[in-house]
C-alpha positions as CSV (number, residue, x, y, z in Angstrom):
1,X,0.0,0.0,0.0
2,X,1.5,3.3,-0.9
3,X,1.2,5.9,1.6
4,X,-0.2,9.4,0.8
5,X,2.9,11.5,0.4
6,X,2.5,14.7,3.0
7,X,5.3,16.7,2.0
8,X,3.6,16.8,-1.5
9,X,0.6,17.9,-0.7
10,X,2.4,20.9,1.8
11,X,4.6,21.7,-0.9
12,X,1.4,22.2,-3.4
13,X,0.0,24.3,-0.5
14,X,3.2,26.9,0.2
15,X,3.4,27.5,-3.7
16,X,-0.4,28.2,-3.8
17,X,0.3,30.3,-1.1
18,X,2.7,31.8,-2.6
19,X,0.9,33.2,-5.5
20,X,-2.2,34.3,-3.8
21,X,0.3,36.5,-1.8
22,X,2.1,38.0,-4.7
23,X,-0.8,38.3,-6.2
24,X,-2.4,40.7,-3.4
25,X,0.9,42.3,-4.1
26,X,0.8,43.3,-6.9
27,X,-2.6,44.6,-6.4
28,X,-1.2,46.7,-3.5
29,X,1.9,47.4,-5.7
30,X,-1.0,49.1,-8.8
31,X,-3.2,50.7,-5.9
32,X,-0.4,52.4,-4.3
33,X,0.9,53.5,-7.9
34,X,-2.5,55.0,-9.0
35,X,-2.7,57.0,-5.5
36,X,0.8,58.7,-6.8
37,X,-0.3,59.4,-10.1
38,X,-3.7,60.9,-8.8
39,X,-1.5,62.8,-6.1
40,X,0.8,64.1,-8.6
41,X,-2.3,65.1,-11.3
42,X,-3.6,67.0,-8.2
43,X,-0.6,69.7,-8.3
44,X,-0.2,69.7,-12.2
45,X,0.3,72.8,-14.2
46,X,0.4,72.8,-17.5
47,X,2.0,75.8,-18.4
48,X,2.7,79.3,-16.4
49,X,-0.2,81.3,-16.8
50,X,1.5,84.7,-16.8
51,X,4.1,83.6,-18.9
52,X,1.4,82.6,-21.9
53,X,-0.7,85.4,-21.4
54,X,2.6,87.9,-21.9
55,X,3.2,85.7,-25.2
56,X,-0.5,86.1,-25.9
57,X,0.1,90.0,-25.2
58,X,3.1,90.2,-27.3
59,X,3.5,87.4,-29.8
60,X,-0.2,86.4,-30.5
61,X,1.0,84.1,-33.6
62,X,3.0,82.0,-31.4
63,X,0.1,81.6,-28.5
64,X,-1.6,80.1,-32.2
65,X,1.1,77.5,-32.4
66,X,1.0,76.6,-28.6
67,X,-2.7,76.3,-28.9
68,X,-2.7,74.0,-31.9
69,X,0.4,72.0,-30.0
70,X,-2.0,71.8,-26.7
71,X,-4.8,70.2,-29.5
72,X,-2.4,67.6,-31.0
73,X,-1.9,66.4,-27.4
74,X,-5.3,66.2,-26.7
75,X,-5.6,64.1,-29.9
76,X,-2.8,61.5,-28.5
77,X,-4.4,61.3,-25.4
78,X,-7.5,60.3,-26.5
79,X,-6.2,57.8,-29.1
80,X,-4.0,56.3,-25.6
81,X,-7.9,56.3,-23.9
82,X,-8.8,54.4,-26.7
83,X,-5.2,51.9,-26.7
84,X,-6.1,51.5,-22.8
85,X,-9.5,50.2,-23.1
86,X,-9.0,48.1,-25.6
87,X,-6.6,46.4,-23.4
88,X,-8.0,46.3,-20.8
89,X,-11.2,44.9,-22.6
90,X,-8.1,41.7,-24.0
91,X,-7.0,40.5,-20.5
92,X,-10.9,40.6,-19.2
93,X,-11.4,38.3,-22.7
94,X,-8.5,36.6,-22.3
95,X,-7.1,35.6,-19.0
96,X,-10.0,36.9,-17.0
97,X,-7.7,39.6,-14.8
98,X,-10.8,41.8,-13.5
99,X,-8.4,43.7,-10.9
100,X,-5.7,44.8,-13.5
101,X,-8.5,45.7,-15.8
102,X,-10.0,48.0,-13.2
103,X,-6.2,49.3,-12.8
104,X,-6.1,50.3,-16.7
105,X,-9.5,51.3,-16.5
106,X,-8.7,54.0,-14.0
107,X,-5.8,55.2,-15.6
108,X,-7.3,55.9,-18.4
109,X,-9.8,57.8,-16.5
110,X,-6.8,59.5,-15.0
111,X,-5.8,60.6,-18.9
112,X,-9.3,61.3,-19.7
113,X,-8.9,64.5,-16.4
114,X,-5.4,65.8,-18.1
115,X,-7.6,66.0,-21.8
116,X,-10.4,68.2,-19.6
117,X,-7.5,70.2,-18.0
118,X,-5.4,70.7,-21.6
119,X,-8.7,71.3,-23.0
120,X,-10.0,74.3,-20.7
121,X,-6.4,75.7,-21.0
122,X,-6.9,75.9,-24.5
123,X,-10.1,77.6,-24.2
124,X,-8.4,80.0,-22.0
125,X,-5.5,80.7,-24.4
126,X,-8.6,81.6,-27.2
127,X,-10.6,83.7,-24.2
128,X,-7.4,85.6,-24.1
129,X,-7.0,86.1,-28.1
130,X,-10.1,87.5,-27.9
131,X,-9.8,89.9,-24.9
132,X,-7.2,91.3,-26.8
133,X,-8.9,91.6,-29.9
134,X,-11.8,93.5,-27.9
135,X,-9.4,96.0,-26.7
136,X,-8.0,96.6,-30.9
137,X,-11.7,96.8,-31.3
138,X,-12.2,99.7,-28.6
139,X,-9.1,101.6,-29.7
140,X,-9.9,101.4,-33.4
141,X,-13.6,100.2,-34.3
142,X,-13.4,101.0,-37.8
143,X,-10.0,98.9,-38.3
144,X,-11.5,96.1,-36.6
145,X,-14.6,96.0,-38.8
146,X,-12.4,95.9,-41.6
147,X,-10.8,93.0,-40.4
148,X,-14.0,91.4,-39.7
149,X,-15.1,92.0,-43.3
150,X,-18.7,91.6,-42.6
151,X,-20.7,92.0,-45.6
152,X,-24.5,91.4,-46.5
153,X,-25.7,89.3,-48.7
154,X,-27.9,91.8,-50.6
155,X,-24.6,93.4,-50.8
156,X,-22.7,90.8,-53.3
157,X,-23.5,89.8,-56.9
158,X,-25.7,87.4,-57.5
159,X,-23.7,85.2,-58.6
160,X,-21.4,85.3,-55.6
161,X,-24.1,84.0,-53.2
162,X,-24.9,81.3,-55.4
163,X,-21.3,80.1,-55.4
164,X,-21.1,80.8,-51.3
165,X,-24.2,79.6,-50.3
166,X,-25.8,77.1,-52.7
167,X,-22.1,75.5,-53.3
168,X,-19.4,75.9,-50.9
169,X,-21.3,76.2,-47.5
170,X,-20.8,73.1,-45.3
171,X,-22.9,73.1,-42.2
172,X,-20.8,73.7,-38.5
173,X,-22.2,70.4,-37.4
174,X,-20.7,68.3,-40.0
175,X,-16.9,66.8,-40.2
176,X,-14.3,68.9,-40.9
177,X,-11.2,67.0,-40.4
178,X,-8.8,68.2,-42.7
179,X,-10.3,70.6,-43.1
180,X,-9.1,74.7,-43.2
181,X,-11.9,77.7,-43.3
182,X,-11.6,80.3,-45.3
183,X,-14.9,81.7,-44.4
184,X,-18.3,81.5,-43.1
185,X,-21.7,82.2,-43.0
186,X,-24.5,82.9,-40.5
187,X,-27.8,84.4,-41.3
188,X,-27.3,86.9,-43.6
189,X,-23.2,87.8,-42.8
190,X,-20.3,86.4,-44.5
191,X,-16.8,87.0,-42.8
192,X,-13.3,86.0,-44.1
193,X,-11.1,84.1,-41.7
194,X,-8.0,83.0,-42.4
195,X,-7.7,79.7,-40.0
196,X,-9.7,78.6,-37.2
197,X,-8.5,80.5,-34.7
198,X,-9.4,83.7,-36.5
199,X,-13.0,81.9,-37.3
200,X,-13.3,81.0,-33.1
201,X,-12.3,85.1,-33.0
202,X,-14.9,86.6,-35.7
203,X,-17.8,84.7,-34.7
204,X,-17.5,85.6,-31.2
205,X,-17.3,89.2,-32.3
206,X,-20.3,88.8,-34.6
207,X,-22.2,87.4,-32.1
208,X,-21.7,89.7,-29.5
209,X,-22.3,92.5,-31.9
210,X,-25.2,91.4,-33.7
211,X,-27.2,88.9,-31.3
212,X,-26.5,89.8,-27.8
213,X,-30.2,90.1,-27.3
214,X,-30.5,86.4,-28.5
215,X,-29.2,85.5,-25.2
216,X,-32.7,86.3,-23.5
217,X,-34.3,84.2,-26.0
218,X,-35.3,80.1,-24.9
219,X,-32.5,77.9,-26.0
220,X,-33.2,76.3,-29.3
221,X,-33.3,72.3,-29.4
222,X,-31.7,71.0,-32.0
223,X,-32.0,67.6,-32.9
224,X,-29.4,67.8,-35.7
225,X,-26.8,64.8,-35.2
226,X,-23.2,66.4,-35.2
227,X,-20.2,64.3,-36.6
228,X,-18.1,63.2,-33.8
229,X,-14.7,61.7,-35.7
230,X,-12.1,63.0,-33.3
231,X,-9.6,65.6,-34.7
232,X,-8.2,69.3,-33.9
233,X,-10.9,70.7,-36.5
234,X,-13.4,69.1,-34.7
235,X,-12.5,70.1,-31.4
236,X,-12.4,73.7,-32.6
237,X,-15.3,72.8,-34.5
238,X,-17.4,72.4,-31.3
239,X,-16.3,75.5,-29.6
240,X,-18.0,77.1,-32.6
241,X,-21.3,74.5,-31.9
242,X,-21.0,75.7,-28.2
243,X,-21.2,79.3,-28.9
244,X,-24.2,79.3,-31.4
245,X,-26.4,77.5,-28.8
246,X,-25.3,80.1,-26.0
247,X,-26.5,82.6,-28.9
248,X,-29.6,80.9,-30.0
249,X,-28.7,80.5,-33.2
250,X,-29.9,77.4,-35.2
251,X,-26.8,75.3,-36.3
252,X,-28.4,75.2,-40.3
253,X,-28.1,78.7,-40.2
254,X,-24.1,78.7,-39.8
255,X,-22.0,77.4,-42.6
256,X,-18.4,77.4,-43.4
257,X,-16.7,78.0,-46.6
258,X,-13.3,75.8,-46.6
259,X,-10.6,75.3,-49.1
């Protein structure tokens, strides 16, 4: 009769052992490392306030570039939201790791708070292109409105707002990746632009000029579906979208001319 062997069976026991405690870890080892991360997000700074807003001031062009740079990030970082989940959505499927799953999944939640953040600072760098653009306009009206190039439609040839509007016109809720203005239309306005910074620019001026009173009006509903492919058009694209519906204007009623 063979006798059951006891050292076996304590050996299988001290390696099971074993793994459940590396297991719990590693588990402490990803907790403690998402704490730090969430510490660290807590006391982030993107870039020096006063030292934008003096390039703002001073070298408006570049505060362009180091916008457009803030919006190619954003783009990477949501691409590396998308990487993550996918992921962590593989070792679910595939080896059934719910706890390091949860760990990607927070991460990625982790990137999704630095896109808010780069996002509102980007906002804040056009807030400030425009404040400055409102003082020009102060100083110099007339110069200003001749930047704006504002011109009514009963103003052009005929068959200039047949090529504009019948045409060239895409709607501000449609996809414009790749996509460069040149200029745009809402109601009965046209206005040059020469990129979409100067487009986020001129429609806030037109707006504030022509439809301030709009603002007292009920918000308009508008069950148009917007195109949501991700890109830096887009993004700015939106801004635009956010700005008509703070104005009450209908988004058919904006259109943007592009090369």
């Amino acid at each position: 009769m063979i006798k059951p062997s006891f050292g076996r069976k304590n050996n299988a026991e001290l390696e099971t052992n074993k793994m459940f405690a590396e297991e719990i870890k590693k588990e402490m080892k990803e907790k403690c490392e998402l704490k730090e991360i969430k510490y660290k997000n807590n006391d982030l700074s993107i870039l020096n306030k006063n030292t934008v807003k003096y390039i703002i001031n001073n070298f408006p062009d570049m505060s362009i570039k180091i916008k457009e740079s803030l919006l190619n990030l954003i783009n990477t970082l949501e691409n590396t939201i998308d990487y993550i989940e996918d992921e962590s959505s593989k070792i679910v499927k595939e080896d059934r790791n719910f706890t390091l799953s949860e760990s990607y999944r927070k991460i990625s939640m982790e990137v999704y708070d630095m896109v808010k953040d780069i996002n509102n600072y980007s906002k804040w760098i056009s807030e400030e292109n425009l404040a400055n653009k409102n003082e020009a306009f102060e100083e110099n009206e007339k110069m200003i409105m001749k930047e704006v190039a504002c011109s009514k439609i009963d103003d052009l040839e005929e068959n200039q707002v047949k090529d504009v509007v019948d045409n060239i016109g895409v709607e501000i809720y449609k996809d414009f990746s790749l996509k460069n203005p040149k200029a745009f239309k809402v109601n009965d306005n046209i206005v040059e632009v020469e990129n979409w910074d100067d487009l986020l620019v001129k429609t806030a001026e037109i707006l504030n000029k022509k439809y301030k009173e709009n603002k007292k009006l009920k918000p308009i509903h508008n069950d148009i579906k917007i195109e949501n492919k991700k890109s830096n058009e887009n993004i700015l694209r939106n801004t635009v979208i956010e700005m008509l519906n703070e104005y009450r204007i209908n988004l058919e009623e904006f259109k943007v001319i592009v090369h």
